[in-house]
Residue, then its C-alpha position, 0 to 999 in steps of 0.5 A: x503689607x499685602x501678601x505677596x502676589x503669585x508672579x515674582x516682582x522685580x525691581x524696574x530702571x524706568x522707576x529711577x526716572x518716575x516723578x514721585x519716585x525718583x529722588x528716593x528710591x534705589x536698587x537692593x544690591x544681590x536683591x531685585x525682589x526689593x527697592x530701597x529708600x535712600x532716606x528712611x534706609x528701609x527696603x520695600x517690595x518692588x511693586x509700584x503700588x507698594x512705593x507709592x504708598x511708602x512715599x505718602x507714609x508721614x516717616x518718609x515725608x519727614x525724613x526725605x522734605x527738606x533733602x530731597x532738591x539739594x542732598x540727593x546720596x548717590x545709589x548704592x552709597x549707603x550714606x543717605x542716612x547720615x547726610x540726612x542727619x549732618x544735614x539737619x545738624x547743620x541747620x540747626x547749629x545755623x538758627x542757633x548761631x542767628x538766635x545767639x547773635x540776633x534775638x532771645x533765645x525763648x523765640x526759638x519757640x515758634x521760629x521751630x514750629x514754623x520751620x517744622x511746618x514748612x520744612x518738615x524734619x526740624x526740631x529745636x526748642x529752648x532746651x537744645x538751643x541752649x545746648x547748642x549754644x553752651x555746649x557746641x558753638x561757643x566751645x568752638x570759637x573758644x578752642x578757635x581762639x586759643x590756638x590762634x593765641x598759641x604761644x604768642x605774647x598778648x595783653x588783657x584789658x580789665x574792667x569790673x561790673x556790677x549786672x542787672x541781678x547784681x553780680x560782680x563780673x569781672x570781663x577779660x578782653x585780649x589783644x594779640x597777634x593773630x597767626x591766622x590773619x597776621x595782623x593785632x587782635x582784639x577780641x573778648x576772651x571770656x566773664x568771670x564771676x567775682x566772689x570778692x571784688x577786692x585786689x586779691x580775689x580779682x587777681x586770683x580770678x584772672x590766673x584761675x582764667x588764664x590757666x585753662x589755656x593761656x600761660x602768664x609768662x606770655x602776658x605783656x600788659x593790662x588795660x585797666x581804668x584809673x581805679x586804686x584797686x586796679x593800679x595802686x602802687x601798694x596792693x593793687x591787681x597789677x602788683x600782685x600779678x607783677x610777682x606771678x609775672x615781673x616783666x609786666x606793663x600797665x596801661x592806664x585808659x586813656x579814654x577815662x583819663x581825658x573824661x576825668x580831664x574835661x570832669x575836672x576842669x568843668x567844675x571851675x566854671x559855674x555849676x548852672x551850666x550842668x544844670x543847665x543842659x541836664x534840665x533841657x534834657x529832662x524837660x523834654x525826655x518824657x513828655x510828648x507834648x513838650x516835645x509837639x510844642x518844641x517842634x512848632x516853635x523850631x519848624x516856625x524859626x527855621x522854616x521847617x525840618x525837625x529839630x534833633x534830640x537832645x543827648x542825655x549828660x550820661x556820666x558813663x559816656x566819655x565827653x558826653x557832654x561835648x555832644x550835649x553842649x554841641x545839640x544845645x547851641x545848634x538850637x540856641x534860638x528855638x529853645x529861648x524861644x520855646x521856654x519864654x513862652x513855657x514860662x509864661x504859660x505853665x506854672x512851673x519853676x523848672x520852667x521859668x529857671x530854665x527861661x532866665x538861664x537861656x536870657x543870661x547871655x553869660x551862659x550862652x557864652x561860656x558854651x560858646x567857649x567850651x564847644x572846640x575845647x571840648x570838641x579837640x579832647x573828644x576828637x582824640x578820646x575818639x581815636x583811642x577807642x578805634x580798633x584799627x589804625x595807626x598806633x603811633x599816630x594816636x599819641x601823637x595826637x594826643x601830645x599835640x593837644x597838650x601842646x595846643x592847649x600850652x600855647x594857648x596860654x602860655x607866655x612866647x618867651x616860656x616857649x621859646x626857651x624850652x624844647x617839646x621835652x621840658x614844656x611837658x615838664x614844665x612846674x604848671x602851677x607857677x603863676x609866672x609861666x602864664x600870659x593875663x587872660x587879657x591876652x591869652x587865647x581863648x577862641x575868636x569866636x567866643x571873643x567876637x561874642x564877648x566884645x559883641x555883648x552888652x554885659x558889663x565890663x566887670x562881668x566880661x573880664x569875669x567870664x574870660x578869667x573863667x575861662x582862663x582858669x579853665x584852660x590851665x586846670x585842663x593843663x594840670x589835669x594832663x599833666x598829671x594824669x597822661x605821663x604814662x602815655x607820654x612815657x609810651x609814645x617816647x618809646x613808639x617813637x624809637x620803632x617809627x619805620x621812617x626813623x628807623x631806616x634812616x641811616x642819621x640820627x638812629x637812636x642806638x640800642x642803648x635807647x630801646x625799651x630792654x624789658x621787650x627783647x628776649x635775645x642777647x645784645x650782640x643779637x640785638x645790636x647786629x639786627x637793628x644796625x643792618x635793618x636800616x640797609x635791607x629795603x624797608x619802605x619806610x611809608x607804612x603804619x607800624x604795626x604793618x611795618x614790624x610784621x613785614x619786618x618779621x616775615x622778612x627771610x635772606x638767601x639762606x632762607x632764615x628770618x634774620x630779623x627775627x628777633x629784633x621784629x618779636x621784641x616790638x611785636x611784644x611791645x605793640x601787644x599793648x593795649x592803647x586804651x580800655x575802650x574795647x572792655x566796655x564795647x563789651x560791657x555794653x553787649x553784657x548790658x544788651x544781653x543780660x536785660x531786665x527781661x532776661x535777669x536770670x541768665x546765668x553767667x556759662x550761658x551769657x558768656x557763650x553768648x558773648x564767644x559766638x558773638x565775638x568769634x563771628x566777629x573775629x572771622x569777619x563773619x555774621x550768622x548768614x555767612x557762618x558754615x558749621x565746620x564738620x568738626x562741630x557735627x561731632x559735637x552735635x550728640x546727647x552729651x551736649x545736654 
């Protein structure tokens, strides 16, 4: 600095007003020899030229950038400092959340560089963005998450994969009810890394997990797949947490069990079709020109537009092939088409096969059938994946398609002599439940079709007993693998608000599920008899229906329903499909890439927490405000 001039210089008001020196500059309390700058916290010699220079200091210029329009601290706070620093935080753990949510982490890289240039005081590369994330952030949602749990009852869904550099992962997703939002949650809760993959390392795997904040004795249920090693009867995961907790409930997938359905009964009609339709999609999949050549013929036929892809028959899909089927025959005559010509011109085998399966109207035929079969098992698998909705509604649907399909085929008499309860028990394999397939329905529109045809008559009543045989495997099919479902819809069933406030034909406390109530009988018995007399509306879904009912209070101020309302709380924990573990699987599959195999598993989880967490709140990362207790996070530690 210069040396000091021979008249005392003092600090002037009129400078607070200066253009260039207004935003940072402040009086040194005790001191007018002085002026202060609120953002680098130094003092300077009250002289004019002096301050300009400080403000054209590169310091001061990274300092004061990006906070001087919005974070001004007030004179004499003596706080500029650290508003500065929570500033920069807070812009910080914002990219992170983005980065997280929305790209790899590598392209922090340059996004800092840019921001750094354009607003000066911002350094985040790689390194700190990954600390961020793991260390801040996902923390975060993860405390966020177990105290919104707290003490409540919950349930886990389950599901075991293998990722891109071949690790066993275990993923754990819960649904409870939420104190925060009072309503059913269902969120991812954590990755767990499989040292063996067999019944006992996955079950120890889940009560290590659980014991970092979770107590089992509130676990309601598992949502698990078909698999053996998940719900075998002997030696499985359910029986060895069923000894840890006896109360437990297992919920087989229902999603899986109606793809598995379809599966089955697919493979009683001839095998071409799959042929079929996997080879129209392999033909066009990887050649531009298939698809230019396609497009002509299609625009030619349908005087113009653009034909739509055709699906992949993936087996990981549920009821793929409803869609594939559906995509074919929406472009049945542009394909026969199409492969006449192909044939004809190429010289191709795949081609010419593909052009006889497309000229044999038997397998015209048969999709014609399969298309709303197909399209009423998807339409309920569907339902089943929804996050929200009405979840007694779902089994009922599922019931009415067992029935549907019953009727189908099924002799008048046979459904006449037995009520809802006995048809789903009926002995399926006993020849003499069924009408001939002469008779039986099998579609109009596949009817008119088949009438309309020139094939032979040995060969119509050939496609049509195909058919017939197809509907009865899909009956079988349910009844052996949806008992559970019926089991759970039984139960539902009793809680209906309708059914409920009706003051006839309650059914008595005897008939309610007594592994769900904590409270004593007398309890129990008082509580459901005067629930029908308190005023309910009875027009609400049930999940709604029971919270309601739970927060209810009387004169005195207690909620005498309480116990009854916690008991069906309890039971409507339980999950209604695994749908929500493989949405996970599927960001796990999204995150984890061929370019990005080496991730390890505490940086792919906090991934997953953020991304979940945000989601949970009804939050993306351009609405997400770092909470101030995050900023305490925000130190070397996190490294």
């Amino acid at each position: 600095m210069p040396k000091w001039g021979k008249y005392k210089k003092c600090y002037r008001n009129e400078w607070e007003t200066d253009p260039e020196l207004k935003t940072w500059i402040a009086a040194v309390t005790g001191d007018d020899s002085k002026a202060r700058c609120k953002y680098c916290n130094t003092e300077i010699r009250a002289q004019l030229n002096d301050l300009k220079e400080h403000g054209a200091t590169k310091k001061h210029k990274s300092c004061c950038a990006p906070s001087v329009k919005s974070f001004a601290v007030p004179v004499g706070s003596g706080v500029g400092q650290n508003t500065v620093k929570d500033d920069q935080k807070r812009r910080e753990l914002r990219i992170a959340t983005y980065v997280a949510c929305h790209t790899s982490i590598n392209a922090v890289q340059d996004l800092s560089d840019i921001l750094q240039e354009e607003m000066g005081a911002f350094k985040m590369h790689r390194t700190k963005c990954t600390a961020v994330i793991t260390s801040v952030l996902a923390p975060h949602f993860r405390e966020e998450l177990k105290a919104d749990i707290g003490e409540s009852p919950y349930s886990l869904y389950l599901d075991e994969t293998t990722d891109i550099s071949v690790n066993k992962l275990l993923c754990i997703c819960v649904k409870y009810r939420s104190q925060k939002y009072n309503r059913f949650v269902s969120t991812y809760l954590g990755l767990v890394n499989l040292l063996t993959a067999d019944a006992q390392g996955i079950s120890d795997a889940i009560v290590s997990f659980l014991e970092c904040g979770l107590d089992i004795k509130n676990m309601v249920g598992i949502a698990t797949d078909g698999a053996s090693v998940m719900v075998g009867k002997n030696h499985s995961v359910f029986t060895l947490l069923k000894q840890k907790q006896p109360s437990l409930q297992l919920i087989r997938c229902v999603c899986h069990s109606l793809d598995i359905v379809a599966h089955k009964a697919m493979q009683l009609l001839p095998s071409n079709l799959d042929y079929m339709i996997r080879e129209t999609y392999n033909w066009f999949a990887h050649s531009a020109k298939r698809q230019s050549d396609y497009s002509s013929v299609y625009k030619t036929i349908n005087d113009g537009g653009c034909p739509l892809k055709f699906i992949s028959p993936s087996s990981t899909r549920w009821l793929v092939i409803s869609d594939c089927i559906e995509r074919i025959l929406e472009q049945e005559d542009a394909l026969k088409l199409h492969f006449s010509l192909v044939s004809s011109a190429e010289h191709c085998y795949a081609a010419r096969l593909l052009n006889e399966m497309y000229s044999d109207k038997s397998n015209s035929l048969y999709m014609h059938f399969l298309r709303p079969v197909l399209m009423e098992i998807k339409t309920v698998n569907k339902y089943f994946q929804l996050e929200t909705g009405d979840t007694l509604g779902v089994f009922r649907d599922l019931d009415r398609l067992y029935m549907s399909t019953l009727r189908r085929i099924v002799k008048p008499s046979v459904l006449r002599m037995n009520n809802d309860s006995r048809l789903r028990e009926l002995d399926l394999k006993s020849s003499s439940l069924y009408l001939s397939h002469q008779d039986a329905d099998l579609g109009s529109l596949f009817q008119q079709q088949l009438d309309a045809s020139t094939l032979a008559p040995e060969l119509k009543d050939r496609i049509s007993a195909r058919c017939f045989d197809f509907l009865k495997e899909v009956l079988v099919q349910y009844q052996m693998r949806l008992p559970a479902s019926m089991e759970m819809l039984r139960k539902l069933e009793l809680f209906f608000p309708t059914l409920v406030m009706s003051k006839i034909d309650r059914p008595g406390v005897k008939d309610l599920p007594a592994e769900f109530f904590s409270c004593s009988v007398d309890i129990l018995e008082s509580q459901w008899r005067n629930i029908a007399l308190a005023g309910f509306s009875s027009n609400r879904a049930i999940d709604a229906f029971w919270l309601e009912v739970e927060a209810f209070q009387d004169a005195g101020g207690n909620q005498c329903f309480k116990d009854l309302a916690l008991g069906v709380i309890r039971f409507l924990t339980l999950p209604i499909s695994n749908a929500h573990v493989e949405r996970a699987f599927s960001q796990v599959t999204l995150l984890k890439d061929d370019t990005r195999n080496r991730m390890r598993l505490r940086l792919l989880s906090s991934l997953m927490d953020v991304r979940s967490g945000l989601s949970r709140n009804g939050l993306t990362s351009a609405t997400f405000k770092p909470p101030r207790q995050l900023l305490a996070r925000f130190d070397s530690s996190m490294y």
